[in-house]
Backbone atoms as SQL, in Angstrom:
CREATE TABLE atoms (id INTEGER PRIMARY KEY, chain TEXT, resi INTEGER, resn TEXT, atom TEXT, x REAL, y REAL, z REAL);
INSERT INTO atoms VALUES
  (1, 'A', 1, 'UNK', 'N', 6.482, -0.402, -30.585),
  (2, 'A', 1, 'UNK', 'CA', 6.405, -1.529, -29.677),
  (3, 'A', 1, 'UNK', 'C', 5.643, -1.103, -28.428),
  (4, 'A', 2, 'UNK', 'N', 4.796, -1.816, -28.050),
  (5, 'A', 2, 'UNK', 'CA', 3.284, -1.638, -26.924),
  (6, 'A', 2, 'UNK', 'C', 4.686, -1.799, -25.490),
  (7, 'A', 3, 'UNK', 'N', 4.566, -0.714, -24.567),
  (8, 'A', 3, 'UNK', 'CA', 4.757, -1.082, -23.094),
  (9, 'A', 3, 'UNK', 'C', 4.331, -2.467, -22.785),
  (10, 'A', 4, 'UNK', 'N', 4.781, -3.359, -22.107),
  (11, 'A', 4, 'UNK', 'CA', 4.268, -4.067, -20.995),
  (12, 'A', 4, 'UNK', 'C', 3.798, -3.923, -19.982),
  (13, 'A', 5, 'UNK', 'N', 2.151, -4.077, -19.619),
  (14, 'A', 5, 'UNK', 'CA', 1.975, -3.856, -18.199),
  (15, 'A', 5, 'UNK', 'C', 1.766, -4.922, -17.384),
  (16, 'A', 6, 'UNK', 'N', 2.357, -4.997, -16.084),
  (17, 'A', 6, 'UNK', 'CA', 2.385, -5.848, -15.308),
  (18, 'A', 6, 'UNK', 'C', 1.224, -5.542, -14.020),
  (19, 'A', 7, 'UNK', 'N', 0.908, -7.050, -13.191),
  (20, 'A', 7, 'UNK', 'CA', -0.331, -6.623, -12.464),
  (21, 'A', 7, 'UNK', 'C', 0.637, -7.779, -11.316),
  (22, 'A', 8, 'UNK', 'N', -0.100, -7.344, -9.848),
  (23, 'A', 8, 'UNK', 'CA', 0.170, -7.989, -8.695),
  (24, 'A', 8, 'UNK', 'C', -1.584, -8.766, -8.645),
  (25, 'A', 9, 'UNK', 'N', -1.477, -9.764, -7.971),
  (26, 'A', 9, 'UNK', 'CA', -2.069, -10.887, -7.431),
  (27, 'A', 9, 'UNK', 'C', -3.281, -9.797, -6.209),
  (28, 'A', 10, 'UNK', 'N', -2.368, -9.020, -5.200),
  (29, 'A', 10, 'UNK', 'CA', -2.911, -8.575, -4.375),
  (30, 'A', 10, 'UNK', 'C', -1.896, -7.740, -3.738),
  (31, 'A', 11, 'UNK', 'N', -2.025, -6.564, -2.692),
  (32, 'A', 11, 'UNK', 'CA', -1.290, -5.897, -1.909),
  (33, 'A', 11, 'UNK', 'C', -0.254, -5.893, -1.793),
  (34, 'A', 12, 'UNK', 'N', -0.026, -7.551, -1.277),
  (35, 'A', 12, 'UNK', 'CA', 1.078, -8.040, -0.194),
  (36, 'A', 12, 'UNK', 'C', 2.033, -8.991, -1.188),
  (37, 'A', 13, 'UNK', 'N', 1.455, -9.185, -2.722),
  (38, 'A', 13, 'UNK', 'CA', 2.436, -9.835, -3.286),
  (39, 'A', 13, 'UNK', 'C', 3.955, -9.119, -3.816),
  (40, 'A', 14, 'UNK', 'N', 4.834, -9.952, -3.940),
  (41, 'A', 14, 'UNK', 'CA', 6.327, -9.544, -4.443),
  (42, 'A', 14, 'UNK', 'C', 6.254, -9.745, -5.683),
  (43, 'A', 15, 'UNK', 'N', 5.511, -10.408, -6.438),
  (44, 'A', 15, 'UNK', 'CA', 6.200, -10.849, -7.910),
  (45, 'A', 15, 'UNK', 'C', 4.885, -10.223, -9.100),
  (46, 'A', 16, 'UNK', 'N', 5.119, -9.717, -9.829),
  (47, 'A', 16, 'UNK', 'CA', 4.411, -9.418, -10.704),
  (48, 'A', 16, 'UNK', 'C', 4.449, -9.897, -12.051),
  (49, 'A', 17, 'UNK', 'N', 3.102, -10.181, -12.746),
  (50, 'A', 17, 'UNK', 'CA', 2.830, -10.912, -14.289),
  (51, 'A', 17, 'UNK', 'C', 2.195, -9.899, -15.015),
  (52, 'A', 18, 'UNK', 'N', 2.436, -10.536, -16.548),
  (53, 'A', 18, 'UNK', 'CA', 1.338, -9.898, -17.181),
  (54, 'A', 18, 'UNK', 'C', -0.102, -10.218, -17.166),
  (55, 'A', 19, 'UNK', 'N', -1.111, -9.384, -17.960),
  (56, 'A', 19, 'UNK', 'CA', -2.201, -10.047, -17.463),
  (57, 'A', 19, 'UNK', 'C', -2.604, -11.170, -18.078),
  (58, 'A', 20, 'UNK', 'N', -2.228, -11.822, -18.919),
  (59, 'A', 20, 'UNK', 'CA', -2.252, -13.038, -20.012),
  (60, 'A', 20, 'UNK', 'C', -2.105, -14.555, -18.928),
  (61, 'A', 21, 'UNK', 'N', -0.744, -14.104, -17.631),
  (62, 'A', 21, 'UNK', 'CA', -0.961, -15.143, -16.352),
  (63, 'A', 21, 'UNK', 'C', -2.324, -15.064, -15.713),
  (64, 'A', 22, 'UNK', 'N', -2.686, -13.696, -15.587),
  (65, 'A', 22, 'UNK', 'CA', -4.411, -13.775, -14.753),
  (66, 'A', 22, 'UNK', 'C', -5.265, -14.282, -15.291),
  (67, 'A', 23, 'UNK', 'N', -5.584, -14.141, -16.535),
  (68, 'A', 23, 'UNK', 'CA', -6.579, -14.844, -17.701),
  (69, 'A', 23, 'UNK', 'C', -6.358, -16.550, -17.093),
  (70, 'A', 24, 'UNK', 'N', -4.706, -16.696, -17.403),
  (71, 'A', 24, 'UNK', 'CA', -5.056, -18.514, -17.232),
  (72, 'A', 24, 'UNK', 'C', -5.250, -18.507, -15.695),
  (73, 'A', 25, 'UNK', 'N', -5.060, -17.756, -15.360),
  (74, 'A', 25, 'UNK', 'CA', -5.247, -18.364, -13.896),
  (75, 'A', 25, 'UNK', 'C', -6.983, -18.542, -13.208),
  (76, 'A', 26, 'UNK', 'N', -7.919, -17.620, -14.551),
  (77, 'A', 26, 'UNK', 'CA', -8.548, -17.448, -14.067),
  (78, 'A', 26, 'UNK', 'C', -9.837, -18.509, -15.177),
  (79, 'A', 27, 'UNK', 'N', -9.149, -19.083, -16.069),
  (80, 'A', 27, 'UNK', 'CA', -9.815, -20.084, -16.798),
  (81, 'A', 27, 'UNK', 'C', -9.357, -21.532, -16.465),
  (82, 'A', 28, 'UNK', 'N', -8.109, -21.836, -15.640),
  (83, 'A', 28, 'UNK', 'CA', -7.853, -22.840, -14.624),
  (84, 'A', 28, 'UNK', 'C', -8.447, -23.017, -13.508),
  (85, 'A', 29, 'UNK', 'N', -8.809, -22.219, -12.925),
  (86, 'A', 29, 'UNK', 'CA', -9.418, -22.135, -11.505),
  (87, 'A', 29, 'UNK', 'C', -11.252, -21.895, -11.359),
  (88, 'A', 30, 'UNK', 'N', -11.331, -22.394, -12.784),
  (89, 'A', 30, 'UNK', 'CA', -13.036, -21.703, -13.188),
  (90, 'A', 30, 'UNK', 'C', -13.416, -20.456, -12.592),
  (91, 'A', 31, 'UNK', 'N', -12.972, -19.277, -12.446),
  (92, 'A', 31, 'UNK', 'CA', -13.388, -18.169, -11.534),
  (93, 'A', 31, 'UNK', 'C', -13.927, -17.430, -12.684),
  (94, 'A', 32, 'UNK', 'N', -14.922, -16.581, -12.351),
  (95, 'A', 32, 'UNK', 'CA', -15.906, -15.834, -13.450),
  (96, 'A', 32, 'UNK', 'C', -14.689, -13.978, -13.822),
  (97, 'A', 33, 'UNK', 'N', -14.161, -13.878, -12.256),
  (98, 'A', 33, 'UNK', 'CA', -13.917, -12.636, -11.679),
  (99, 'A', 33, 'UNK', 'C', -12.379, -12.432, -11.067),
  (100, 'A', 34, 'UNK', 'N', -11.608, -11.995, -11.089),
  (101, 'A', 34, 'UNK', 'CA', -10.346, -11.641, -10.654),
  (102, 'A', 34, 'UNK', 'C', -10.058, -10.044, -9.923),
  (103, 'A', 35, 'UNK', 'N', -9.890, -10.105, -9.137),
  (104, 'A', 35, 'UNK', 'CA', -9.101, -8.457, -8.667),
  (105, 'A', 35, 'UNK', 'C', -7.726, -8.851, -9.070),
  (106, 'A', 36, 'UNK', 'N', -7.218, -7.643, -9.373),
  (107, 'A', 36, 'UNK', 'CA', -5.512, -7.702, -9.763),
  (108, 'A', 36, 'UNK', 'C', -5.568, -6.263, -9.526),
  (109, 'A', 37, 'UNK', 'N', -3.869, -5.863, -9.394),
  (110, 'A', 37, 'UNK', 'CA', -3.344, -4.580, -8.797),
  (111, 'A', 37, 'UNK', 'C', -2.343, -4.129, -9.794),
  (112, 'A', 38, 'UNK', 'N', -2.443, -3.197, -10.659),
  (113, 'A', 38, 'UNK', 'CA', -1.192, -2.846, -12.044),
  (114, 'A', 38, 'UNK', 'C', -0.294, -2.280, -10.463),
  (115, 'A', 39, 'UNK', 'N', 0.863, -2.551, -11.189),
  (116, 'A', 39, 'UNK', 'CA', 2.343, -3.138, -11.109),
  (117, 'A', 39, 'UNK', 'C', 2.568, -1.070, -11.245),
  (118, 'A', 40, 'UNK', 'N', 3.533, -0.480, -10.565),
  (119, 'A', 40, 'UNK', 'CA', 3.851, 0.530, -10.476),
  (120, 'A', 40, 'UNK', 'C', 5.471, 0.402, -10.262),
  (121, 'A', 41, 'UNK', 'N', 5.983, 1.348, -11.577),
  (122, 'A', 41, 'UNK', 'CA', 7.794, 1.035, -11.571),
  (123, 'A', 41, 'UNK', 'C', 8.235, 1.994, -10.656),
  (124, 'A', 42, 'UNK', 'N', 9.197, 1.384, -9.783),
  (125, 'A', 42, 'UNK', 'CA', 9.857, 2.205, -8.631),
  (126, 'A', 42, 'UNK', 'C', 11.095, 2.757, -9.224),
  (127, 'A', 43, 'UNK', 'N', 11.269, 4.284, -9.200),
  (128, 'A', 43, 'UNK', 'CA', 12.378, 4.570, -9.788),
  (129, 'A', 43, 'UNK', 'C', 13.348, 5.835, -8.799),
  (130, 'A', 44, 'UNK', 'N', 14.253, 5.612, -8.710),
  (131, 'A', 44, 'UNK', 'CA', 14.939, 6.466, -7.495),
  (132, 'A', 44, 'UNK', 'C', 15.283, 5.340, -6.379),
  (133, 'A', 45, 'UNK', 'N', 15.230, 4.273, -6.238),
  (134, 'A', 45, 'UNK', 'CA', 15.580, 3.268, -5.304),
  (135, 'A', 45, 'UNK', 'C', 16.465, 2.425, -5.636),
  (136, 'A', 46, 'UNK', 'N', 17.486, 2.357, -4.174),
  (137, 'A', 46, 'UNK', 'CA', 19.093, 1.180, -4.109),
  (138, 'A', 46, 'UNK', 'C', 18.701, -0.014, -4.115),
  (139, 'A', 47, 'UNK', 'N', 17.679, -0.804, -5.316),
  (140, 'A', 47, 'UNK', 'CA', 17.404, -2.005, -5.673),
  (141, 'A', 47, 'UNK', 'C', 17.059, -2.276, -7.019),
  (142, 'A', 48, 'UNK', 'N', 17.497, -3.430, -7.319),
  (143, 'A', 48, 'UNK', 'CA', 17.271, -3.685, -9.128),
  (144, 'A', 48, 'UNK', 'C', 16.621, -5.249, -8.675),
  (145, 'A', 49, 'UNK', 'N', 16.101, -5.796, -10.021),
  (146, 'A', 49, 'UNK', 'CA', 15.194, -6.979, -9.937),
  (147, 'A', 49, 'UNK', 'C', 16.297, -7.686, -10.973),
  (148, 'A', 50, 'UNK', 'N', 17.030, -8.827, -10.841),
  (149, 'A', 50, 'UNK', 'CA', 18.080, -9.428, -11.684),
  (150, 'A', 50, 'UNK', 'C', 16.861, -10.916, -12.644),
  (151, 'A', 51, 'UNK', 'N', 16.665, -10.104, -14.053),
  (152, 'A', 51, 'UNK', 'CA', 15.930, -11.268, -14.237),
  (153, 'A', 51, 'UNK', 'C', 15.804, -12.829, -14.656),
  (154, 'A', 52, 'UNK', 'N', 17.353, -13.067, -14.458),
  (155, 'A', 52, 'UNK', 'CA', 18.011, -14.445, -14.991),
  (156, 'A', 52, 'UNK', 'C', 17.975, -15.222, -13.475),
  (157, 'A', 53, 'UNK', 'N', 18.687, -14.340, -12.463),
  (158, 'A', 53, 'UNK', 'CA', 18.580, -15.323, -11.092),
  (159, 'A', 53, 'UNK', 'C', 16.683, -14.819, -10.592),
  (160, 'A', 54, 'UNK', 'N', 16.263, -14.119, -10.924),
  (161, 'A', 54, 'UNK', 'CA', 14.623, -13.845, -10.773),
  (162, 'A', 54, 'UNK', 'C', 14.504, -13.551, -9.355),
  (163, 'A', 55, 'UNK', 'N', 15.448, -12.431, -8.285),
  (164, 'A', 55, 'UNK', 'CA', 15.748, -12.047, -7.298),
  (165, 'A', 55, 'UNK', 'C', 15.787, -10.694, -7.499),
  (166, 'A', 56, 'UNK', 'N', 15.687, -9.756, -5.938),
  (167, 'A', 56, 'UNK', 'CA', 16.051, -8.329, -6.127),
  (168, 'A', 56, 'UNK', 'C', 17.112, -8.184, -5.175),
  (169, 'A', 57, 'UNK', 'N', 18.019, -7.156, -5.682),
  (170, 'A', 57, 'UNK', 'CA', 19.449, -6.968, -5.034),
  (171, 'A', 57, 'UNK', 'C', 19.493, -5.682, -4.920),
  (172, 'A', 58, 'UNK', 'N', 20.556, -5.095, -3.993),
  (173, 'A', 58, 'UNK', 'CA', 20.337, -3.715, -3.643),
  (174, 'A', 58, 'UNK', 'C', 21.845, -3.487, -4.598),
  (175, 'A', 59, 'UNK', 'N', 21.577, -1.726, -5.206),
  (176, 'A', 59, 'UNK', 'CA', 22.996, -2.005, -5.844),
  (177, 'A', 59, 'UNK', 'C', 23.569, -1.460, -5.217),
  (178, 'A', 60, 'UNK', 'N', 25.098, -1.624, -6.009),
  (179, 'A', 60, 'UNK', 'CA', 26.203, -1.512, -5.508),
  (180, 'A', 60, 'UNK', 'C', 26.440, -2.461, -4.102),
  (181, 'A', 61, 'UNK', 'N', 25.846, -3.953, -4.549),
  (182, 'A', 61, 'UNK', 'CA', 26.496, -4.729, -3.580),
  (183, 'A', 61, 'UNK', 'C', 27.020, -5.854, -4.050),
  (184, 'A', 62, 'UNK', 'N', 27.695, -5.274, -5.080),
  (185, 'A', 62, 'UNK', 'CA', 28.734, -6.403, -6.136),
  (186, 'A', 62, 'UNK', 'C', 28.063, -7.918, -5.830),
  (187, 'A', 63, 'UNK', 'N', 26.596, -7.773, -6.792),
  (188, 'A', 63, 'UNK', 'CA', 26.253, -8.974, -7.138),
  (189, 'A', 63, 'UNK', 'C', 26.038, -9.068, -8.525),
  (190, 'A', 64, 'UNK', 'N', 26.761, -7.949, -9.039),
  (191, 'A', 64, 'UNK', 'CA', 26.212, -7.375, -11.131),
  (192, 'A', 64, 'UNK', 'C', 27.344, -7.253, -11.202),
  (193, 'A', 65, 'UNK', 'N', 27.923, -7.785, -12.202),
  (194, 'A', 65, 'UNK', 'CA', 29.343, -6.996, -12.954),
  (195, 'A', 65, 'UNK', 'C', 30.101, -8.725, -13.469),
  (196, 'A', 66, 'UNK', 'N', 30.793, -8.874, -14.470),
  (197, 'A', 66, 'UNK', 'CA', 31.768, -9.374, -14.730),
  (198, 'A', 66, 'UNK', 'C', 32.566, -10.514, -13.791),
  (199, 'A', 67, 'UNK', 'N', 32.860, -10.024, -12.531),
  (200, 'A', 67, 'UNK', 'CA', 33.740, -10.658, -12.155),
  (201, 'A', 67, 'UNK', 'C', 32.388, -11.215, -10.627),
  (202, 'A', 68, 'UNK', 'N', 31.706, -10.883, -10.777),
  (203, 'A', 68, 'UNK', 'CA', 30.434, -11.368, -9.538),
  (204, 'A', 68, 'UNK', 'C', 29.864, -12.474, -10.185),
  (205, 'A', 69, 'UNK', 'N', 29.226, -12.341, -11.612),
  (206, 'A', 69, 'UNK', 'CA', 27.985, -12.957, -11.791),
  (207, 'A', 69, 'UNK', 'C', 28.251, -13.920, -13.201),
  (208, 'A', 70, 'UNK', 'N', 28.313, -15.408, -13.547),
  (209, 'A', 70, 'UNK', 'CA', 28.661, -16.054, -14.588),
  (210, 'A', 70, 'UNK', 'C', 27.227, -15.800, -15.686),
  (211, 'A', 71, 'UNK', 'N', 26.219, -14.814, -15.601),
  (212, 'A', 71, 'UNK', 'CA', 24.925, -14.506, -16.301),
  (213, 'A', 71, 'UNK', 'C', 25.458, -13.036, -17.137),
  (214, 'A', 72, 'UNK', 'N', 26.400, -11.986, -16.347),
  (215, 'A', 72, 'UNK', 'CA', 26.591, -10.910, -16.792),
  (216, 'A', 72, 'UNK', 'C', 26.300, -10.985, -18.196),
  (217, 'A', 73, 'UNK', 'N', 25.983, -9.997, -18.711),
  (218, 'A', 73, 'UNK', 'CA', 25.972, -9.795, -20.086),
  (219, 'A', 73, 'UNK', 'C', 25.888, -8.176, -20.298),
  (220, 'A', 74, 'UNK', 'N', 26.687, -7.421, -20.642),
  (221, 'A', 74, 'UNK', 'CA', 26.671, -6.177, -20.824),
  (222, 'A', 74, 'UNK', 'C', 25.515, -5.242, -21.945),
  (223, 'A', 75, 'UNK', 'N', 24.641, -4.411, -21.679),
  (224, 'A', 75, 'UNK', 'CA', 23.652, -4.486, -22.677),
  (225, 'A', 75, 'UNK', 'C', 24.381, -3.377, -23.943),
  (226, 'A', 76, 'UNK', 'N', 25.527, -2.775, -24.054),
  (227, 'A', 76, 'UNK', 'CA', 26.451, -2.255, -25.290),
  (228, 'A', 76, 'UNK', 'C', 27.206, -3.435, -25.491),
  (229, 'A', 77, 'UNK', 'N', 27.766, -4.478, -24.976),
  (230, 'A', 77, 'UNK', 'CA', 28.068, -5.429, -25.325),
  (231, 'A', 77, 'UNK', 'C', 29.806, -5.228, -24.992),
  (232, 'A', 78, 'UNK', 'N', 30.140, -4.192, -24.359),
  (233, 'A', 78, 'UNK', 'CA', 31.317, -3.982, -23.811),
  (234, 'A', 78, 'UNK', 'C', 31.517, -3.860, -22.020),
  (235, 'A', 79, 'UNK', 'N', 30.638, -3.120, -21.601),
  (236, 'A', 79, 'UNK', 'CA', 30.468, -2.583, -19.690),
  (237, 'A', 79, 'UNK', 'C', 29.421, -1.869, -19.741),
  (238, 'A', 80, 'UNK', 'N', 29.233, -1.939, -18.496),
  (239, 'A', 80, 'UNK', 'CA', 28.053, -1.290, -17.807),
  (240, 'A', 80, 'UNK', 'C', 26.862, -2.052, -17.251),
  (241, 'A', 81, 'UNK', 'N', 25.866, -1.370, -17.172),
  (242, 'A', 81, 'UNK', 'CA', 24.294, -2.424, -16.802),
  (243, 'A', 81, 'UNK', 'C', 24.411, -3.451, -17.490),
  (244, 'A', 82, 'UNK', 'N', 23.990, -4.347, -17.029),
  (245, 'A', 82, 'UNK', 'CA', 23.511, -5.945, -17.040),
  (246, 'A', 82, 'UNK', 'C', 22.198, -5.752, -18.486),
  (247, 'A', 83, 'UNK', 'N', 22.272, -6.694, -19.252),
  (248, 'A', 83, 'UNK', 'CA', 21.009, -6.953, -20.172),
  (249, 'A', 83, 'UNK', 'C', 19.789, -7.723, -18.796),
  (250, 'A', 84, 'UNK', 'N', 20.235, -8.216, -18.053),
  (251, 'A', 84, 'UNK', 'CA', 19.141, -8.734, -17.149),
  (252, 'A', 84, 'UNK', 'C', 18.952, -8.170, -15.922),
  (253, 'A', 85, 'UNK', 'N', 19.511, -6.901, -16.304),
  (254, 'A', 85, 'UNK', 'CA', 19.258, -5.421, -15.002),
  (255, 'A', 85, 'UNK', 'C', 17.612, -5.017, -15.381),
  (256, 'A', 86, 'UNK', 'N', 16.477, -5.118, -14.557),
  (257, 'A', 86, 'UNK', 'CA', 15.382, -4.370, -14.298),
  (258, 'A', 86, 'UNK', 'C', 15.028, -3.669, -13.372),
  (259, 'A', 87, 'UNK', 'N', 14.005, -3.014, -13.311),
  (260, 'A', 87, 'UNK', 'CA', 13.306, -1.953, -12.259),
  (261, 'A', 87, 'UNK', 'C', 12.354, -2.973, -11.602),
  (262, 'A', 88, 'UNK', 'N', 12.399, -2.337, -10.539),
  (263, 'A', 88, 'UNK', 'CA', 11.202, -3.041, -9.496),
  (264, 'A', 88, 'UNK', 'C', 9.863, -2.316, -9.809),
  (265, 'A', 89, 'UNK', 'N', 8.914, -3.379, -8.741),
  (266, 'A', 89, 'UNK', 'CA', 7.454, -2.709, -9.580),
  (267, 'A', 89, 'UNK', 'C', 7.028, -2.997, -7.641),
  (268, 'A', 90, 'UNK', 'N', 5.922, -1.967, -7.405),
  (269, 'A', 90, 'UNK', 'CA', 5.261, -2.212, -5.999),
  (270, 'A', 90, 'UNK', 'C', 3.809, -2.109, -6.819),
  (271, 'A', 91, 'UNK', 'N', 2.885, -2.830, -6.140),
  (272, 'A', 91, 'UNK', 'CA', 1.319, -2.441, -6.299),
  (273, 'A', 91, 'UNK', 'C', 0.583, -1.588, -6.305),
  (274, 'A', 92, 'UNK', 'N', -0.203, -1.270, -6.828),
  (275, 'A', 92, 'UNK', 'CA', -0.924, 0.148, -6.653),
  (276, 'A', 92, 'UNK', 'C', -2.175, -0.174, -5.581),
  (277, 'A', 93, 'UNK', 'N', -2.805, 0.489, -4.606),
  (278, 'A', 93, 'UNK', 'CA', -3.458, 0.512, -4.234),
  (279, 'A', 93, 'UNK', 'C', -4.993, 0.704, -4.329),
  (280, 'A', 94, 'UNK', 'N', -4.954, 1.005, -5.889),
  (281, 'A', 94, 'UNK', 'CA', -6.046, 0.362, -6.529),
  (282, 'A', 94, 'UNK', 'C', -6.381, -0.852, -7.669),
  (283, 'A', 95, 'UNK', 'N', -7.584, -1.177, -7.652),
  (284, 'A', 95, 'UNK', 'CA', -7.689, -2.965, -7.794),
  (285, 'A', 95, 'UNK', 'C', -8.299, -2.542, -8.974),
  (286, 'A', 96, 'UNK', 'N', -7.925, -3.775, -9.917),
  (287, 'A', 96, 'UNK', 'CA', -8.659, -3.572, -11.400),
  (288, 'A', 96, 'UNK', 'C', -9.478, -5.169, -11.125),
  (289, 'A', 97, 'UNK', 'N', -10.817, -5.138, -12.219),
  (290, 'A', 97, 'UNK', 'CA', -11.087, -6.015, -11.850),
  (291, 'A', 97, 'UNK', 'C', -11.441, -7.126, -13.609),
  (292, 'A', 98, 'UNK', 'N', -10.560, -8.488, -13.715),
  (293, 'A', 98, 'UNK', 'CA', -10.876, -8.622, -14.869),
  (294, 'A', 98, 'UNK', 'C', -11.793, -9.704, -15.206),
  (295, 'A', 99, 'UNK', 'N', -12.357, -9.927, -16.262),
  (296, 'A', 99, 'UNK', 'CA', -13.608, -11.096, -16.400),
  (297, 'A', 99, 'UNK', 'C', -13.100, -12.153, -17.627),
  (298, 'A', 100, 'UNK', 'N', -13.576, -13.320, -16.806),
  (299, 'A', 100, 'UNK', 'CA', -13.416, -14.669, -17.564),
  (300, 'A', 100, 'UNK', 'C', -13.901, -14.283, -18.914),
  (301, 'A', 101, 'UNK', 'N', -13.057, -14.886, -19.793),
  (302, 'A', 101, 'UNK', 'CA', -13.242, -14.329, -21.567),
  (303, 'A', 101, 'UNK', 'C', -14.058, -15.340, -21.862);
């Protein structure tokens, strides 16, 4: 199974897509040319990305678990991490650049 890579919009954006959103965005908007920024996973940091409420939370601030969240879903199917527990992604500071297909 292929990784997913994800790309930012620009610098200063929060939310990251695959590049399949840049394509339409970029055959909606007639643009020949796109800059986009691959998506870099932050790992060692007191924040998770919850992908059912589509927010980031810092952990251990009892907004994950059982008795917090009516989405919980345990990914052994007994305790622990959330099935809709992810990693955050920041931008890379270098720009890829992709072309209208």
């Amino acid at each position: 199974m292929a990784k997913t890579l994800y790309y930012f919009s620009d610098t200063d954006s929060e939310v990251c897509y695959t590049i399949d959103y840049f394509y339409e965005q970029l055959n909606d908007n007639d643009l020949t040319q796109m800059q986009i920024y691959p998506a870099i996973r932050m790992t060692g940091e007191p924040f998770f990305w919850c992908s059912i409420i589509c927010d980031c939370f810092e952990c251990g601030e009892n907004t994950c678990g059982k008795f917090n969240c009516n989405d919980y879903k345990p990914r052994n199917g007994k305790n622990g991490r959330c099935y809709y527990h992810r990693n955050c992604y920041t931008p890379s500071e270098i720009s890829v650049t992709i072309y209208n297909k």
